[in-house]
C-alpha positions as CSV (number, residue, x, y, z in Angstrom):
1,X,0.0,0.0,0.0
2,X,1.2,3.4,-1.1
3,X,0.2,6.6,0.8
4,X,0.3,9.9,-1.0
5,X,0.5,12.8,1.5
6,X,0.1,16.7,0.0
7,X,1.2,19.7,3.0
8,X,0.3,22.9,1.7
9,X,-0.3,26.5,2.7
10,X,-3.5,28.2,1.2
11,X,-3.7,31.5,-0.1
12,X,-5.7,34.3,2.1
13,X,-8.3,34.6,-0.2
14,X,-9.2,30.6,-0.7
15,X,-8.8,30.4,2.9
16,X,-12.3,31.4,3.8
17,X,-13.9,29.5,1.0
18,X,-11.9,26.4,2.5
19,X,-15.3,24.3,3.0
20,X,-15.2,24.5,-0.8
21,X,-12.0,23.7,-1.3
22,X,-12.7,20.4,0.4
23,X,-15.6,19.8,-1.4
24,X,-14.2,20.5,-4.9
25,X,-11.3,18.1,-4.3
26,X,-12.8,15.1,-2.8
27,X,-15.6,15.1,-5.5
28,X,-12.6,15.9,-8.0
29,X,-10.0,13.4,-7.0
30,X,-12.2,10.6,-5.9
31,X,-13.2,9.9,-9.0
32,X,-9.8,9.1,-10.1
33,X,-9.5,4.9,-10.8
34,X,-7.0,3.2,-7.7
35,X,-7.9,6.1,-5.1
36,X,-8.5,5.2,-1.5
37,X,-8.8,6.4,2.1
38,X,-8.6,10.0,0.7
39,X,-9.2,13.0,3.0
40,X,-8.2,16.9,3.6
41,X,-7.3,17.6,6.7
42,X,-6.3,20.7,9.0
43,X,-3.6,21.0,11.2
44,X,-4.2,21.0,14.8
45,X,-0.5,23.0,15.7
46,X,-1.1,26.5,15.0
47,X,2.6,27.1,14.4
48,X,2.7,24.0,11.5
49,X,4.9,24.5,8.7
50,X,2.2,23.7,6.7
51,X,-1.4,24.3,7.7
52,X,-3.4,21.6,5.8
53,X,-2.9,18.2,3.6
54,X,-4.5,15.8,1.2
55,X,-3.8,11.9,1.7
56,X,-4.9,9.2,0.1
57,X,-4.3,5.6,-0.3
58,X,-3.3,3.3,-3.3
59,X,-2.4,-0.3,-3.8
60,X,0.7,0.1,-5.2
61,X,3.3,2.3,-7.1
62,X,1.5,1.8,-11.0
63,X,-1.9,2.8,-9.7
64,X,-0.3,5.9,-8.1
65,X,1.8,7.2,-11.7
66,X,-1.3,6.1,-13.4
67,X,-3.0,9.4,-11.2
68,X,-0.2,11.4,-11.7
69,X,-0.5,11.3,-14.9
70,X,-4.9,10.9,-15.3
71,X,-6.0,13.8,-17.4
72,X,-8.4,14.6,-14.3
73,X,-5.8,15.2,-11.6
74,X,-3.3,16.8,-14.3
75,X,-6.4,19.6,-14.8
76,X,-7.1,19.8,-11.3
77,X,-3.5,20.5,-10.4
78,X,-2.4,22.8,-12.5
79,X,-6.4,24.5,-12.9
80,X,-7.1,24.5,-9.3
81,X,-4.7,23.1,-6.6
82,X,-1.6,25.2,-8.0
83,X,-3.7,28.7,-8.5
84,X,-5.1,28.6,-4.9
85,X,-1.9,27.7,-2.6
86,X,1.4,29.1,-1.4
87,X,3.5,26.5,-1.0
88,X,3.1,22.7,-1.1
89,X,5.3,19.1,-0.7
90,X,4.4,16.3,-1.9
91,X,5.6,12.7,-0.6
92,X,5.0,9.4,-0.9
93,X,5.3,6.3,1.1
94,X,5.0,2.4,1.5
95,X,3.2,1.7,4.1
96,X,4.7,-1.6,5.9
């Protein structure tokens, strides 16, 4: 099992409309084939590098390029995600 974390910082002005945010990116990226467990969450240390993250679960490396690469995240990312953030990280891990 593969876990895909995103930590990111959100820009002022998509901050407020955060309950959107969530909504617009589980119904987005849940619809990509091999995603599991996913989930936005918010960071409970006020002093957190990063304020807020995306994670979600896959059964192994070749389902996670295969969303990489699906035309739906690719438009999300760069159409959505990228335009309403400061600063993100993105890692990946096999879970043992």
């Amino acid at each position: 099992m593969i876990k895909h974390i995103v930590l990111f910082n959100l820009k002022a002005s998509t901050i407020k409309q955060f309950d959107q945010f969530v909504k617009t990116t589980k119904e987005t990226l849940s619809k990509i084939p091999g995603v599991q467990n996913l989930s936005v969450g918010l960071s409970i240390k006020p002093d957190a590098r990063y304020n807020y993250s995306i994670t979600m679960d896959f059964d192994n490396e070749r389902l996670l390029k295969e969303y990489r690469e699906h035309p739906i995240h690719v438009k999300y990312r760069d159409e959505y995600f990228k335009p309403n953030i400061e600063e993100y990280i993105s890692l990946d891990y096999e879970l043992i």
